[in-house]
C-alpha positions in Angstrom: -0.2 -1.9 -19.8 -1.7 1.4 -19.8 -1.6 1.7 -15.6 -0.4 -0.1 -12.8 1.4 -3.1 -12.4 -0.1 -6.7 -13.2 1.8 -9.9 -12.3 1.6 -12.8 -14.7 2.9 -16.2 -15.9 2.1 -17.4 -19.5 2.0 -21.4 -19.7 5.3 -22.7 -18.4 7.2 -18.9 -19.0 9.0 -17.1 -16.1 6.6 -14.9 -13.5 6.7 -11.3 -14.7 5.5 -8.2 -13.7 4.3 -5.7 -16.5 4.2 -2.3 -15.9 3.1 0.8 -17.5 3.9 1.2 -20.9 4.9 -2.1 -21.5 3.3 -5.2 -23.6 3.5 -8.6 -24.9 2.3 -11.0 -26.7 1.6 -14.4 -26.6 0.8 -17.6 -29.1 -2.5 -19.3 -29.5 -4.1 -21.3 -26.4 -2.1 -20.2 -23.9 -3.0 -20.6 -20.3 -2.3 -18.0 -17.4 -1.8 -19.8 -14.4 -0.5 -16.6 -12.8 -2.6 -13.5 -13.5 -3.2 -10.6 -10.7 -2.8 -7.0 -9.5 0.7 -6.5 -8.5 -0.3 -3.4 -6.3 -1.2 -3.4 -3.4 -3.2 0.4 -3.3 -3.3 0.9 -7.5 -5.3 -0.6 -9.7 -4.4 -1.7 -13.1 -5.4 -1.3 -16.1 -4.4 -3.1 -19.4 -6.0 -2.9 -22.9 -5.8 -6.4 -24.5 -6.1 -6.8 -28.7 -7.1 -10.3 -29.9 -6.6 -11.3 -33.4 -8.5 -14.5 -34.6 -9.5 -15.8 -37.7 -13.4 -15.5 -38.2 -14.2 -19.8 -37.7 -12.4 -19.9 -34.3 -14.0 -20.9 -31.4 -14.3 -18.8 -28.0 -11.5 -17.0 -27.0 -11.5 -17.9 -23.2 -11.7 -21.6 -21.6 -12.5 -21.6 -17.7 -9.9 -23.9 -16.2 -11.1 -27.2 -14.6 
């Protein structure tokens, strides 16, 4: 997190909220079910990395 607060859940993990200066990581295909602005004046600002081998498919699938 570079600013702000964000709120998430990753697949079936506990609700978090990340804050400034903080990170994480997470395994292949995993969903977000819970991903938002924690603040309610601030916005936030994160700076996500994603390492992939060069034959994989999209990174992001809309949910259904």
């Amino acid at each position: 997190m570079i600013s702000g607060e964000i709120e998430s859940k990753v697949n079936d993990g506990e609700t978090r909220i990340y804050k400034a200066g903080e990170s994480r990581s997470e395994p292949p295909n995993s969903t977000h079910p819970i991903s938002r602005n924690a603040g309610k004046t601030t916005p936030a600002k994160l700076l996500a990395v994603f390492v992939v081998d060069s034959d994989d498919k999209a990174l992001t699938t809309p949910v259904k």
